[in-house]
Z-matrix of the N, CA and C atoms (Angstrom, degrees):
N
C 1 1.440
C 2 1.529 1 108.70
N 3 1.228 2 112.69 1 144.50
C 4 1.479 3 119.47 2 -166.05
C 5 1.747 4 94.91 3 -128.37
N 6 1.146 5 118.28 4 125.21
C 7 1.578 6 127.68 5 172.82
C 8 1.223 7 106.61 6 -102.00
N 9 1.005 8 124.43 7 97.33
C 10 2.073 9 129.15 8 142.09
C 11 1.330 10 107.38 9 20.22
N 12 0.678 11 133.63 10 115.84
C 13 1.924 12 137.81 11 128.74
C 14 1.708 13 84.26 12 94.43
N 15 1.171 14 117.22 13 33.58
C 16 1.828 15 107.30 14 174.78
C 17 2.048 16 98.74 15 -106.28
N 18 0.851 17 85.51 16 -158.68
C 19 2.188 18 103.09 17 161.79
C 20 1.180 19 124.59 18 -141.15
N 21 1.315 20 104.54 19 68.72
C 22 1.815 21 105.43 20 178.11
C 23 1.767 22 116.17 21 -60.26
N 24 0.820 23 115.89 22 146.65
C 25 1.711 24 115.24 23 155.51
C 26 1.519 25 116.47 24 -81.17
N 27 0.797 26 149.32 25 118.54
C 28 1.791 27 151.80 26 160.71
C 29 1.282 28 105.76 27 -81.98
N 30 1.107 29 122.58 28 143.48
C 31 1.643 30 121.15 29 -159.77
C 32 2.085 31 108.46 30 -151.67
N 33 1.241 32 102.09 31 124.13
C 34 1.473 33 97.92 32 172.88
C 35 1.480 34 137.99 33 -102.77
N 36 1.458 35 152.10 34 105.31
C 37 1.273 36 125.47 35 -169.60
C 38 1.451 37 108.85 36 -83.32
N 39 1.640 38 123.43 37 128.12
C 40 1.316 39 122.60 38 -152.70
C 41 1.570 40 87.33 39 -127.80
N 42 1.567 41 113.65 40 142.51
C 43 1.526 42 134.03 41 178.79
C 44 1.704 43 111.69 42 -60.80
N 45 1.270 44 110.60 43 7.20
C 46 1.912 45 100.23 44 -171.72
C 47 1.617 46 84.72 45 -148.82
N 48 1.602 47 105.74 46 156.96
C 49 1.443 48 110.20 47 129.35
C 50 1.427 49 122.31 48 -4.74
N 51 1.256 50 126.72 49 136.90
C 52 1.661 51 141.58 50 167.88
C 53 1.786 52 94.74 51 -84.18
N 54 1.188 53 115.35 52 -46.43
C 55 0.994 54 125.12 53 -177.91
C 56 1.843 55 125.64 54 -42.71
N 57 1.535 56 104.59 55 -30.03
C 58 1.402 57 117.80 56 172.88
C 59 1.376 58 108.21 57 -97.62
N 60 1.084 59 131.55 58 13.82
C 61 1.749 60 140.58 59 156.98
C 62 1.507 61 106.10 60 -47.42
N 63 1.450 62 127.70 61 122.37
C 64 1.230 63 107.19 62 151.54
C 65 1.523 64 114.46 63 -105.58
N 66 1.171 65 116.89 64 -25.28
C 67 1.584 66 124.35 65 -176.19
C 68 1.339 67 119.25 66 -164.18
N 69 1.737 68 121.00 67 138.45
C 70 1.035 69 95.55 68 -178.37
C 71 1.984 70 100.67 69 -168.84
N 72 1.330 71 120.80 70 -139.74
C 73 1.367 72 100.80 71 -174.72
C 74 1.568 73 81.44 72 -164.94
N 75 1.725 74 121.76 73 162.73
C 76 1.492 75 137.69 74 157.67
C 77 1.475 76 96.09 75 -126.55
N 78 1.402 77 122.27 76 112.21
C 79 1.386 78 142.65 77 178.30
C 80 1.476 79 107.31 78 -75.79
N 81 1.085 80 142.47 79 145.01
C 82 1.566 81 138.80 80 157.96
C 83 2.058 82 89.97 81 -124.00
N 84 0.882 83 100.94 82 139.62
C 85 1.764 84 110.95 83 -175.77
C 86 1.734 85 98.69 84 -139.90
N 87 1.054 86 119.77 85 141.38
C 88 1.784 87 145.34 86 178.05
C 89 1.367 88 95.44 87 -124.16
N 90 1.643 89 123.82 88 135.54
C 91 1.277 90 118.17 89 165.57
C 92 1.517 91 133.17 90 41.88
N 93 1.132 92 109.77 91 39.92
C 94 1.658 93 129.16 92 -155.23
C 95 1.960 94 103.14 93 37.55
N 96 1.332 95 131.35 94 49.58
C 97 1.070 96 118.55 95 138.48
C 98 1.312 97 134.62 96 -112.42
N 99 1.404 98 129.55 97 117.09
C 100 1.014 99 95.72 98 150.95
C 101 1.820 100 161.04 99 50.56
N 102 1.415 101 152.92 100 24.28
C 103 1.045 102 133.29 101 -128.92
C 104 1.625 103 97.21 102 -142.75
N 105 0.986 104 135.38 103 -1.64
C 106 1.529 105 119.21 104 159.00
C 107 1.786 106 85.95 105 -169.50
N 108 1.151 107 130.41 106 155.35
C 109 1.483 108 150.99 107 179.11
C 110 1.468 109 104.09 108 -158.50
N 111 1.775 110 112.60 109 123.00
C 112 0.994 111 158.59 110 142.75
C 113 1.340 112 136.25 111 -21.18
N 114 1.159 113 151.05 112 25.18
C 115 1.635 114 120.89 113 -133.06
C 116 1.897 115 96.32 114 -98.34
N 117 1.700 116 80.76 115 137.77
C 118 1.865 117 92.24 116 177.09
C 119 1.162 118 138.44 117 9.92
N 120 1.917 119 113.83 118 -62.69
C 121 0.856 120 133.67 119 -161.75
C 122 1.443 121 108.89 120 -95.99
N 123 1.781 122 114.06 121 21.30
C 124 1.405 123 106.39 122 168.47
C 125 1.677 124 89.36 123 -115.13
N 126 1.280 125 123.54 124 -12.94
C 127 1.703 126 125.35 125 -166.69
C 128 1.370 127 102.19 126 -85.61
N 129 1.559 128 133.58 127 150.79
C 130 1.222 129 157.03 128 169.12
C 131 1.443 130 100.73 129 -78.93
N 132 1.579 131 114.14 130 113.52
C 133 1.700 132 108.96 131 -178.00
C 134 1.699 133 77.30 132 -120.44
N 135 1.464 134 107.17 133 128.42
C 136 1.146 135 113.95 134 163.23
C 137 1.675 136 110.23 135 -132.45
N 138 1.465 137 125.01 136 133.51
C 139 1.451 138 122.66 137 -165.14
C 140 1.336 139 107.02 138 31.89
N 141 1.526 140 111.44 139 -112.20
C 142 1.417 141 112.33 140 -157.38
C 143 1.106 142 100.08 141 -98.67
N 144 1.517 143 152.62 142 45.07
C 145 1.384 144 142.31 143 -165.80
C 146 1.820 145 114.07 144 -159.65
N 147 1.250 146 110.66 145 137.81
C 148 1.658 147 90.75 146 173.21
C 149 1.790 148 75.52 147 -136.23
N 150 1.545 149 81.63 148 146.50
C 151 1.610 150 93.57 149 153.28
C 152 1.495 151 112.08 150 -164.72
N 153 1.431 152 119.24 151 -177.59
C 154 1.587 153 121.56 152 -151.23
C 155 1.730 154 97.46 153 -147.45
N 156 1.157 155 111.79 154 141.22
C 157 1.427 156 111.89 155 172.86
C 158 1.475 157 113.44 156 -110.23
N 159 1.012 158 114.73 157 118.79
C 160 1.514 159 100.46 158 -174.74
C 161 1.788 160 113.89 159 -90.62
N 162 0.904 161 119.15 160 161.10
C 163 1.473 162 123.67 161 -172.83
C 164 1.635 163 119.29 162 -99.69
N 165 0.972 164 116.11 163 161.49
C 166 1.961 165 107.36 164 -160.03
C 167 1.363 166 104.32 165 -82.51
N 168 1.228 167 139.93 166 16.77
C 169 1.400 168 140.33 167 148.59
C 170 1.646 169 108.65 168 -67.88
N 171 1.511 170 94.31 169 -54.91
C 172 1.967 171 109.18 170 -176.19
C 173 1.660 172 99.18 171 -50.93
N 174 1.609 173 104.98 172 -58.69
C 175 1.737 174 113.68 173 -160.36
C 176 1.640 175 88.61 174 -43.35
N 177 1.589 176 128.15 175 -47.28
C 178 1.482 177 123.18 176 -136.02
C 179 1.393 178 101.61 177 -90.92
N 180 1.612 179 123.92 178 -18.08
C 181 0.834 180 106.25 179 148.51
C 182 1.621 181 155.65 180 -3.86
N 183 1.969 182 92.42 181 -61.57
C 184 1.383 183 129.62 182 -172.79
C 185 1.552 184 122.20 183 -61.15
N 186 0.707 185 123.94 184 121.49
C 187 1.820 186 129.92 185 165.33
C 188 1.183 187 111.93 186 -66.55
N 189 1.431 188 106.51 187 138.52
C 190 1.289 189 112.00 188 161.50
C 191 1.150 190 120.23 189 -84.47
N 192 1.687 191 127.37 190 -11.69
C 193 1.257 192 111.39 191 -167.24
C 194 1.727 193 106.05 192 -102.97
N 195 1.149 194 110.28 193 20.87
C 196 1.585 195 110.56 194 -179.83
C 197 1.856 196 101.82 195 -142.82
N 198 1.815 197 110.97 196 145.02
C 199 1.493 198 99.41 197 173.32
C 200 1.610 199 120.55 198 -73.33
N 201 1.098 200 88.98 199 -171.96
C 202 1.835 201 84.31 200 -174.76
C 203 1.259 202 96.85 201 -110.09
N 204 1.418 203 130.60 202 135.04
C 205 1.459 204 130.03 203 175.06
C 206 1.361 205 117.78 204 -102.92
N 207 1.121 206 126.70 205 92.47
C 208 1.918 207 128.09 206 -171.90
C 209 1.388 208 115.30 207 -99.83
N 210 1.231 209 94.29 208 129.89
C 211 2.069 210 118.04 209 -162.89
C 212 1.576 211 95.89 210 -137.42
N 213 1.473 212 86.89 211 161.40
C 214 1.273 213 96.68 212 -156.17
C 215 1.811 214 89.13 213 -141.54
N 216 1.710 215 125.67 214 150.76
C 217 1.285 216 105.86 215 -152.92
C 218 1.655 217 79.77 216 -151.92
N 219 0.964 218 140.91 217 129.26
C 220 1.591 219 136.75 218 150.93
C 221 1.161 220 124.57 219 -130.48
N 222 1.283 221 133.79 220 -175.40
C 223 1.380 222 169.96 221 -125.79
C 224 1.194 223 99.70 222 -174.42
N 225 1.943 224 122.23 223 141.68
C 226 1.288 225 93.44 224 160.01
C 227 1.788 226 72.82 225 -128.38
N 228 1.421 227 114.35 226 -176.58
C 229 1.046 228 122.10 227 172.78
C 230 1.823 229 123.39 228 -52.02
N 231 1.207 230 108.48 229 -33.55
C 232 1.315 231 117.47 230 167.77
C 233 1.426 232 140.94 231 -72.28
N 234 1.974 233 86.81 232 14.10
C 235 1.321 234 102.16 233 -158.85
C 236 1.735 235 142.54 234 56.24
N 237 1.336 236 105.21 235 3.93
C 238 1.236 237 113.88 236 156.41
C 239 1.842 238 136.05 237 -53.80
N 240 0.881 239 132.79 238 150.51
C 241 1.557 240 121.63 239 -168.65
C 242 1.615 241 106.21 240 -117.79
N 243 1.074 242 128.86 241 115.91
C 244 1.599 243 117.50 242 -177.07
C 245 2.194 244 98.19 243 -124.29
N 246 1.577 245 79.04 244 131.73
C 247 1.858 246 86.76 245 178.17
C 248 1.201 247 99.41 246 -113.62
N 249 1.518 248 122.16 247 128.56
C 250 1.794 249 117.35 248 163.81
C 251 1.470 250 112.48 249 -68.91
N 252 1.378 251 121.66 250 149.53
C 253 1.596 252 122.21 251 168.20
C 254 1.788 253 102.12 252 -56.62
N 255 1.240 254 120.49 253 142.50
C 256 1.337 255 126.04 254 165.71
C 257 1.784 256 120.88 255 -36.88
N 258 1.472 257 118.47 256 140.55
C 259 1.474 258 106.01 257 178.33
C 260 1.577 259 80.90 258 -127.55
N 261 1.727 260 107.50 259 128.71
C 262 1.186 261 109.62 260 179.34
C 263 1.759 262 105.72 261 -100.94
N 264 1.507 263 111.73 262 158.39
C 265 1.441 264 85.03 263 -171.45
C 266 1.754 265 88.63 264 -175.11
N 267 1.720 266 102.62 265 111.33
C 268 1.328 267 131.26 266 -176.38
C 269 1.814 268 114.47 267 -34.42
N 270 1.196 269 146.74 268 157.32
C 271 1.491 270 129.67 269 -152.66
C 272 1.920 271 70.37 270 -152.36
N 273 1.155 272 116.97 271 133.78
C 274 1.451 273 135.11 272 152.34
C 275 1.469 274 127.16 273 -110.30
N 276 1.243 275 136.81 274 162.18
C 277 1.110 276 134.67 275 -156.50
C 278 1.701 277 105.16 276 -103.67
N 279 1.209 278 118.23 277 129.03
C 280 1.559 279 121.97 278 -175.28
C 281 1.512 280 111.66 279 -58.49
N 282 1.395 281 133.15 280 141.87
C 283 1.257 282 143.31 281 169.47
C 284 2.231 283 112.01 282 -32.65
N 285 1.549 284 80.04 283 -52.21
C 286 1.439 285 92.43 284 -176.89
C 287 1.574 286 121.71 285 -134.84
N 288 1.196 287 130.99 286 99.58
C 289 1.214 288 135.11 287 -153.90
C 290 1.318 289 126.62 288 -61.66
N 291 1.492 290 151.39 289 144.47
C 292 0.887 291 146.22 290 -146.96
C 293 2.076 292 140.51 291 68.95
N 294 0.915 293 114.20 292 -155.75
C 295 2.043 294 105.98 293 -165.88
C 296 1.509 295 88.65 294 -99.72
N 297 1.285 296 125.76 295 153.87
C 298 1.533 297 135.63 296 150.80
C 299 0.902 298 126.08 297 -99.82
């Protein structure tokens, strides 16, 4: 579950080294659009894991009336391509609307 206007981390467990990443993206999509994208070099790849925190501008983005679909997209240096299966994940509406 993802709350509005908070800073979640989204987090991936990935089959290689983070370390052989060369480029890549964490998608969040609403209604097949689009709605905040990631790229690598803002995500924490540590060993086997990358993940990204997004900030309560990104969260507010989010609708409540659609889930959030989070993908995960890389490059590794070897030119290999790795896609995570989708993590779908319900979006609720913040107590009090807007940044603090």
């Amino acid at each position: 579950m993802i709350i509005r206007g908070t800073t979640p981390r989204l987090g991936f467990g990935i089959p290689f080294e983070a370390d052989s990443l060369a480029t890549g993206f964490m998608v969040v999509k609403q209604n097949d659009v689009t709605v905040i994208e990631k790229e690598l070099s803002s995500c924490e790849c540590n060993g086997r894991t990358v993940s990204a925190k997004l900030t309560q501008e990104e969260s507010l983005r989010l609708s409540k009336e659609w889930n959030a679909v989070i993908n995960l997209v890389v490059r590794t240096i070897s030119g290999d391509r790795f896609e995570s299966f989708p993590i779908y994940e319900s979006v609720i509406d913040t107590s009090k609307d807007g940044v603090i």
